[in-house]
DRENROSE-905408 format. One record per atom (N, C-alpha, C): x, y, z; atom name; residue number from 1; residue in three letters. Coordinates in steps of 0.05 Angstrom, whole numbers, padded with zeros to 5 digits. Layout:
BEGIN
SITE        x        y        z   atom     n   res
SITE        X        Y        Z     CA   NUM   ALA
...
# end
This chain:
BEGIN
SITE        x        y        z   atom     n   res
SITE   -00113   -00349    00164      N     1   UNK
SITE   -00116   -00320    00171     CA     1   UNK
SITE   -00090   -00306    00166      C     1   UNK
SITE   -00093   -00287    00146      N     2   UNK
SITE   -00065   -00268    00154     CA     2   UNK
SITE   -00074   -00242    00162      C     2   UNK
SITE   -00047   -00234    00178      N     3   UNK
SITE   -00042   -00206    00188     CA     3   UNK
SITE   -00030   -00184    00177      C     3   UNK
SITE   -00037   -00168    00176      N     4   UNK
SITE   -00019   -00145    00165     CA     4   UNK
SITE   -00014   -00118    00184      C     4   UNK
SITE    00010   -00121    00173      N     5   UNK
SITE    00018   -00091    00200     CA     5   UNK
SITE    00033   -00072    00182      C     5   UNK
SITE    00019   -00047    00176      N     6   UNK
SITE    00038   -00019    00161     CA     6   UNK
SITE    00050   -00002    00176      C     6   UNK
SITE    00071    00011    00174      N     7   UNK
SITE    00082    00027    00186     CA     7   UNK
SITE    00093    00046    00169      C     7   UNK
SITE    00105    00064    00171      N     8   UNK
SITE    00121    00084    00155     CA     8   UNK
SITE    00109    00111    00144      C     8   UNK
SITE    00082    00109    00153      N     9   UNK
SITE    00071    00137    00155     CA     9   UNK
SITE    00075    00161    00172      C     9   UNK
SITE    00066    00184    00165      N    10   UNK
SITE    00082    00216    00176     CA    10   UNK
SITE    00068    00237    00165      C    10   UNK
SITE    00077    00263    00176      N    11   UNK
SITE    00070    00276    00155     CA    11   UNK
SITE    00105    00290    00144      C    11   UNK
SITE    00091    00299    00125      N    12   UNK
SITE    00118    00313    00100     CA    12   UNK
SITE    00107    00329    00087      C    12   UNK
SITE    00130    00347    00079      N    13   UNK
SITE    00120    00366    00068     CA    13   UNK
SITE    00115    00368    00032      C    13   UNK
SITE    00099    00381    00021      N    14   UNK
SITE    00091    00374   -00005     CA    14   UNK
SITE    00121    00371   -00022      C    14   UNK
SITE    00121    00356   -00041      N    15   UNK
SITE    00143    00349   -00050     CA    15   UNK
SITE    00161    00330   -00041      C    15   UNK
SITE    00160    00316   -00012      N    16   UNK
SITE    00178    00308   -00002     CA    16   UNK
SITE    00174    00273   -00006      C    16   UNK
SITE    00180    00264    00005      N    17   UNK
SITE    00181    00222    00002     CA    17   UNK
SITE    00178    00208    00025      C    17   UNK
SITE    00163    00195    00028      N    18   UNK
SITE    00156    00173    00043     CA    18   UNK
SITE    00162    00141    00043      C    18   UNK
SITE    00162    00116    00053      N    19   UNK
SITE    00166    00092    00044     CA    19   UNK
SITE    00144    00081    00065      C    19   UNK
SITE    00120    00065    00058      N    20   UNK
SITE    00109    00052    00073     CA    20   UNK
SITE    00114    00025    00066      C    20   UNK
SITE    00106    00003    00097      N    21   UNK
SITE    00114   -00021    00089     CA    21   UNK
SITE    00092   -00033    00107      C    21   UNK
SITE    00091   -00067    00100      N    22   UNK
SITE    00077   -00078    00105     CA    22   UNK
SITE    00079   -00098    00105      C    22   UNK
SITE    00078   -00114    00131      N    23   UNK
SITE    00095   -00130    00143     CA    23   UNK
SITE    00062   -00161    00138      C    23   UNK
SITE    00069   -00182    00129      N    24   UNK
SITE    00049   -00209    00129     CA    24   UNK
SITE    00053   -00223    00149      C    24   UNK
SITE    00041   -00230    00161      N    25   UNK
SITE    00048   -00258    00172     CA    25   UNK
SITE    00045   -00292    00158      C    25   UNK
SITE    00052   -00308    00155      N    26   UNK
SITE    00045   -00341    00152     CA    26   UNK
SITE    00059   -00343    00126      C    26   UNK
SITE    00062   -00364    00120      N    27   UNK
SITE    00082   -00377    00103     CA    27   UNK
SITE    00079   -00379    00069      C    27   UNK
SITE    00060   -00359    00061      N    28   UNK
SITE    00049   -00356    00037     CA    28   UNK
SITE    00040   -00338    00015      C    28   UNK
SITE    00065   -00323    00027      N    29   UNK
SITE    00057   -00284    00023     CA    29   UNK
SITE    00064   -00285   -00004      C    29   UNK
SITE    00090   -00305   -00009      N    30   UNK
SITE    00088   -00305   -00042     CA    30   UNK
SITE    00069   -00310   -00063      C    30   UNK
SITE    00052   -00318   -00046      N    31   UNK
SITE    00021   -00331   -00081     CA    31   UNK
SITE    00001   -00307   -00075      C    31   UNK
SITE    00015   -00286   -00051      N    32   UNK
SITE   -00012   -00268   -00052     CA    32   UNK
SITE   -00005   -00238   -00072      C    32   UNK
SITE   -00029   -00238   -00076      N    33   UNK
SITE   -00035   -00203   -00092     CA    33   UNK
SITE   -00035   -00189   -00070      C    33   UNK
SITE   -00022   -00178   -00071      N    34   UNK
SITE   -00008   -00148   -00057     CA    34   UNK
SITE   -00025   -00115   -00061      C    34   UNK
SITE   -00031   -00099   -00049      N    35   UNK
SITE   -00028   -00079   -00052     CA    35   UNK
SITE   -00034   -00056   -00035      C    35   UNK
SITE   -00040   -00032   -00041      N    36   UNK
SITE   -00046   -00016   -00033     CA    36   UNK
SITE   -00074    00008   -00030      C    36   UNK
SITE   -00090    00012   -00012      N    37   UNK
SITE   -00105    00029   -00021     CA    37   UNK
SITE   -00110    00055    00004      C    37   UNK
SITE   -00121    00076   -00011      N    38   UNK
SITE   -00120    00090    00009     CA    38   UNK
SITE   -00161    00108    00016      C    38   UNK
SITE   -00150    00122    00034      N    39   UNK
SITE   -00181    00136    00041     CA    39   UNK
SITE   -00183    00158    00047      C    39   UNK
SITE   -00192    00184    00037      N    40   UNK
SITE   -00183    00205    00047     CA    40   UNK
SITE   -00216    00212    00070      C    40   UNK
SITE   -00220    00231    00084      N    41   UNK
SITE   -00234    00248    00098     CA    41   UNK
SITE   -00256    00235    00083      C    41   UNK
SITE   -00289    00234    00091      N    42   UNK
SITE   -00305    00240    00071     CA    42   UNK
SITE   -00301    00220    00041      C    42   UNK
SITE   -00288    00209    00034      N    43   UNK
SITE   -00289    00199    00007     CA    43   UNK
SITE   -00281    00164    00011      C    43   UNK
SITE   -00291    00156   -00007      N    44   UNK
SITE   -00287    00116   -00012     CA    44   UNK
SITE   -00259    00118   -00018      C    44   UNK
SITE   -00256    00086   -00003      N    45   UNK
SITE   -00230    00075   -00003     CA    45   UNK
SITE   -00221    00072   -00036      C    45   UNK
SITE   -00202    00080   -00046      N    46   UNK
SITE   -00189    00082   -00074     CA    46   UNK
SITE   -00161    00067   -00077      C    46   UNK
SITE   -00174    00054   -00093      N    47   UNK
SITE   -00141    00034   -00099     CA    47   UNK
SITE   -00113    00049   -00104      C    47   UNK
SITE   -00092    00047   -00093      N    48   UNK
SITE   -00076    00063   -00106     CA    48   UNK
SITE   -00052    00046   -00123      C    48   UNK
SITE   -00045    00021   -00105      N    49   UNK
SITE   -00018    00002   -00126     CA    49   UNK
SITE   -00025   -00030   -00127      C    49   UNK
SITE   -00027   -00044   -00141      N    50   UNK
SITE   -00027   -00075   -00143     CA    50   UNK
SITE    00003   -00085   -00147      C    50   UNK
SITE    00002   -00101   -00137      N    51   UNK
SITE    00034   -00122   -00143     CA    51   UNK
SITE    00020   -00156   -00141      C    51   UNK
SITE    00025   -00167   -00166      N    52   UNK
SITE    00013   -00189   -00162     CA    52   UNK
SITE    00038   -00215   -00161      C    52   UNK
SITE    00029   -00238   -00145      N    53   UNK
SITE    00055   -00262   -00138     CA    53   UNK
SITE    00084   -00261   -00160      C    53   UNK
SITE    00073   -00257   -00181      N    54   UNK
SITE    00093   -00261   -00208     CA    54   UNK
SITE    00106   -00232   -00206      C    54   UNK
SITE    00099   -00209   -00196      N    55   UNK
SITE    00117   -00182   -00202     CA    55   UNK
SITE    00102   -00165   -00215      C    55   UNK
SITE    00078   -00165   -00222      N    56   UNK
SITE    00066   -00151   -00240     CA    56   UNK
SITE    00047   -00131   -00230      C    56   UNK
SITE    00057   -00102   -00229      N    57   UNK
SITE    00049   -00080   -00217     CA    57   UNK
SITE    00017   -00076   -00234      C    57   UNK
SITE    00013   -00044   -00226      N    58   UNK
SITE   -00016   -00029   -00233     CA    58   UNK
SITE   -00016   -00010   -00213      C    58   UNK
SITE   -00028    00016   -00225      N    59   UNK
SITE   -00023    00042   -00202     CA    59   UNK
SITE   -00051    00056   -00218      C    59   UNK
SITE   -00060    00067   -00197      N    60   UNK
SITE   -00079    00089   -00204     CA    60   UNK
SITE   -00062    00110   -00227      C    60   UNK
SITE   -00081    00127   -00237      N    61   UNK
SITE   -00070    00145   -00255     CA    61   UNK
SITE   -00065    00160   -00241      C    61   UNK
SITE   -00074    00175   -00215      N    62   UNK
SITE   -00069    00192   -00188     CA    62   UNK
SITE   -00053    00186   -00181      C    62   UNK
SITE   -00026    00165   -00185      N    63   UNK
SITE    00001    00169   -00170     CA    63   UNK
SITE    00017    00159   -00193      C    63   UNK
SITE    00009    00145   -00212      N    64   UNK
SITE    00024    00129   -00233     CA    64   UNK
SITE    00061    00157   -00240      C    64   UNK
SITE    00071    00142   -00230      N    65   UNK
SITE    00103    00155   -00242     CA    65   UNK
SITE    00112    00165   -00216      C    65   UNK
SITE    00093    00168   -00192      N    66   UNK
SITE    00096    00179   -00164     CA    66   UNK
SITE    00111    00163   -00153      C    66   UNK
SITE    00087    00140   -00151      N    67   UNK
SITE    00101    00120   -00126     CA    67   UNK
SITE    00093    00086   -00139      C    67   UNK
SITE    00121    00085   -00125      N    68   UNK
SITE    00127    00051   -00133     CA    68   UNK
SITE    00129    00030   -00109      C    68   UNK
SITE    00118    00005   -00118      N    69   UNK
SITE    00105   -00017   -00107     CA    69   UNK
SITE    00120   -00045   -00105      C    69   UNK
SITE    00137   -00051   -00088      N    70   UNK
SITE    00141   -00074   -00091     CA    70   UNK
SITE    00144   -00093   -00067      C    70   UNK
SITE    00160   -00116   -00072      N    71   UNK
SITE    00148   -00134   -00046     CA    71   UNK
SITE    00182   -00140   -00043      C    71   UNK
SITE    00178   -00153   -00021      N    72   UNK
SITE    00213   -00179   -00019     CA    72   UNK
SITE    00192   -00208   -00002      C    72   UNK
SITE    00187   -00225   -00013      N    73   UNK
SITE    00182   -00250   -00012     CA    73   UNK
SITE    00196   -00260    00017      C    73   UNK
SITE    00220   -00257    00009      N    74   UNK
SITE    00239   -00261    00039     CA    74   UNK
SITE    00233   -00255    00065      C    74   UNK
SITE    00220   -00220    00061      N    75   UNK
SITE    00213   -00220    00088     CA    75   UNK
SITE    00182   -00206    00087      C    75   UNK
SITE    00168   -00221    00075      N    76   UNK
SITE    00136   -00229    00071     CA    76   UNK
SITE    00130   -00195    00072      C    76   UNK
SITE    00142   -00179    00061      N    77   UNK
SITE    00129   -00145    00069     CA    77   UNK
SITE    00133   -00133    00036      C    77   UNK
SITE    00116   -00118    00035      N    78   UNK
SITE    00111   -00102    00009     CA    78   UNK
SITE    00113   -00069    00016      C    78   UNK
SITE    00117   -00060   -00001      N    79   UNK
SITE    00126   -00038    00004     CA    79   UNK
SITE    00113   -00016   -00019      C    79   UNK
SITE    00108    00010   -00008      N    80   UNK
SITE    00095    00033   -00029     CA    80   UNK
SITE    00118    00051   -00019      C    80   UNK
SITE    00139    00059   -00043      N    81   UNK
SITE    00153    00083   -00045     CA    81   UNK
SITE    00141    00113   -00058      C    81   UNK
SITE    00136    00131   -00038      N    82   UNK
SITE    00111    00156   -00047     CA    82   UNK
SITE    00132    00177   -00051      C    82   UNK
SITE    00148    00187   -00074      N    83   UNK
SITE    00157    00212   -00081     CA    83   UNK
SITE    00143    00231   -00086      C    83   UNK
SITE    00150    00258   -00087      N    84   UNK
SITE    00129    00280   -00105     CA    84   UNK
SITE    00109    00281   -00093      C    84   UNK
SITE    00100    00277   -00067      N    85   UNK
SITE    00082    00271   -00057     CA    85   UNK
SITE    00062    00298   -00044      C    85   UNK
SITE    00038    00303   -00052      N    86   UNK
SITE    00016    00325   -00058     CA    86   UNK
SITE   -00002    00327   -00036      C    86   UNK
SITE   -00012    00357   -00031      N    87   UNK
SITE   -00037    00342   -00009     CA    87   UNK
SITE   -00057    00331   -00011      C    87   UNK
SITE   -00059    00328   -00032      N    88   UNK
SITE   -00085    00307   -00041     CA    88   UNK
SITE   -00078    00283   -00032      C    88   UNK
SITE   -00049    00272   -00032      N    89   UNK
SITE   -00044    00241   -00025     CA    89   UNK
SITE   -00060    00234    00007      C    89   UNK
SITE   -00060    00260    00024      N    90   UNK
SITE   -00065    00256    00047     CA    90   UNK
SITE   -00091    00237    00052      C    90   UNK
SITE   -00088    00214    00069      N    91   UNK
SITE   -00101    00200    00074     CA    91   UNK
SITE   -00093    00182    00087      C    91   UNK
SITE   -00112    00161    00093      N    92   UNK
SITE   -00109    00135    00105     CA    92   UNK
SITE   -00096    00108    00100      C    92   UNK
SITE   -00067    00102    00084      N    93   UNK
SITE   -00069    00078    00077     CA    93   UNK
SITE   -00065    00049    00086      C    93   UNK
SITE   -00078    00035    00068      N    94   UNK
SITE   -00083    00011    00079     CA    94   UNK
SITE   -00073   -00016    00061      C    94   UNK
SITE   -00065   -00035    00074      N    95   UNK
SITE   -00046   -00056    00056     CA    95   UNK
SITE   -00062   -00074    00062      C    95   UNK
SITE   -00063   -00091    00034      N    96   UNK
SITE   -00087   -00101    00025     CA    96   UNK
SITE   -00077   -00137    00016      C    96   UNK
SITE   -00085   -00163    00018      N    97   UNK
SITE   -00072   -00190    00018     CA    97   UNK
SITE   -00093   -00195    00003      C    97   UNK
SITE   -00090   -00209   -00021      N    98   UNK
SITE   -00122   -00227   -00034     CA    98   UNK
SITE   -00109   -00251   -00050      C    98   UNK
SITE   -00114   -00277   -00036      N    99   UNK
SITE   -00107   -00293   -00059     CA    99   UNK
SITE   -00132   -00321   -00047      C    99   UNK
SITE   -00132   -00335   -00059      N   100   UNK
SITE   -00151   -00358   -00059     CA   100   UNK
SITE   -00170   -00366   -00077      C   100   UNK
SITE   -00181   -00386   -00083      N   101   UNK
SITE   -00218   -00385   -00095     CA   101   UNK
SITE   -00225   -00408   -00076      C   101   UNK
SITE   -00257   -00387   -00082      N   102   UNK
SITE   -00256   -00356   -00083     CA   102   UNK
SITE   -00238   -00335   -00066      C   102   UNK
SITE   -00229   -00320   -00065      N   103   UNK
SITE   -00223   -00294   -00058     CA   103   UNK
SITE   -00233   -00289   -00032      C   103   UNK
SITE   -00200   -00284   -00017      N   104   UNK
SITE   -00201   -00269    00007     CA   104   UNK
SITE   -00190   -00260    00013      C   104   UNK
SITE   -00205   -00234    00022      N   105   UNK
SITE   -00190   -00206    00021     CA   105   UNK
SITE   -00180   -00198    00050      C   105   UNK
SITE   -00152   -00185    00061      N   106   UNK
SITE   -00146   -00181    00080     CA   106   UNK
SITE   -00134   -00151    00081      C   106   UNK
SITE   -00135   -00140    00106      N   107   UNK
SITE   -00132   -00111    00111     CA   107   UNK
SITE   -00115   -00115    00136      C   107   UNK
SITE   -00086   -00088    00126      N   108   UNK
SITE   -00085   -00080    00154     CA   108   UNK
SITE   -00105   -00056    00167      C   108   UNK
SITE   -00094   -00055    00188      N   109   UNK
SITE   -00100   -00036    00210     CA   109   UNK
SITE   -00107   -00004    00195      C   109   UNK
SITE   -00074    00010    00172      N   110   UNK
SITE   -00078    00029    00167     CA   110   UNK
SITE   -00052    00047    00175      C   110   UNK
SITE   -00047    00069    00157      N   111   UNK
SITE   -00033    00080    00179     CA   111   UNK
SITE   -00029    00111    00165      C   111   UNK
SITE   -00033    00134    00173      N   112   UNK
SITE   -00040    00153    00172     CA   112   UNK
SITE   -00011    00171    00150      C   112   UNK
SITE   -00028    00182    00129      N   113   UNK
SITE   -00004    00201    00113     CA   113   UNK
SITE   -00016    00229    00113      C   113   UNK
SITE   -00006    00245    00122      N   114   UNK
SITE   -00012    00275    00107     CA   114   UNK
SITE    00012    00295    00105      C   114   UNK
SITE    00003    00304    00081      N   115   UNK
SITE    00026    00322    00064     CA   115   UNK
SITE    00010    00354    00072      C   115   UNK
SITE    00032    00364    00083      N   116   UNK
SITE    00023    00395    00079     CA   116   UNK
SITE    00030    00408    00057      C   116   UNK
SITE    00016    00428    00055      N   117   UNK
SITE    00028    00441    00025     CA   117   UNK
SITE    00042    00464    00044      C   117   UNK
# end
């Protein structure tokens, strides 16, 4: 079983930057796919960043050049850096663990973004 815990959500004002992070628990955060997704009001959960064990990102076209994705192995937490950040970003996000076969998928809790314009 792993755990995930995000923190680093707020609100800000349009244009401004955020850093969310996301903390694993257990001894194997390195072989996992990493990422991010988010949910706004009303609408399906939407992928927003992948980071896979080897370093190998993927971003929606909705933030691609925005915000960047990476991990530190060291201390099992991944991270979404959100610049330029719009009210549309506003939503729910959520940090996401998948590695095994078959495939199992883990969620944190969540943790709340909204941008005023």
């Amino acid at each position: 079983q792993v755990q995930l815990v995000e923190s680093g959500g707020g609100l800000v004002q349009a244009g401004g930057s955020l850093r969310l992070s996301c903390a694993a628990s257990g001894s194997y955060f390195s072989v996992y796919a990493m990422g991010w997704y988010r949910q706004a009001p009303g609408k399906q959960r939407e992928l927003v960043a992948t980071i896979t064990s080897g370093g190998t990102t993927n971003y929606s076209v909705f933030v691609k050049g925005r915000f960047t994705i990476s991990r530190d192995n060291a201390k099992n937490t991944v991270y979404l850096q959100m610049n330029s950040l719009k009210p549309e970003d506003t939503a729910v996000y959520y940090c996401n663990a998948r590695y095994g076969v078959p495939v199992s998928d883990y969620w944190g809790q969540g943790t709340q973004v909204t941008v005023s314009s």
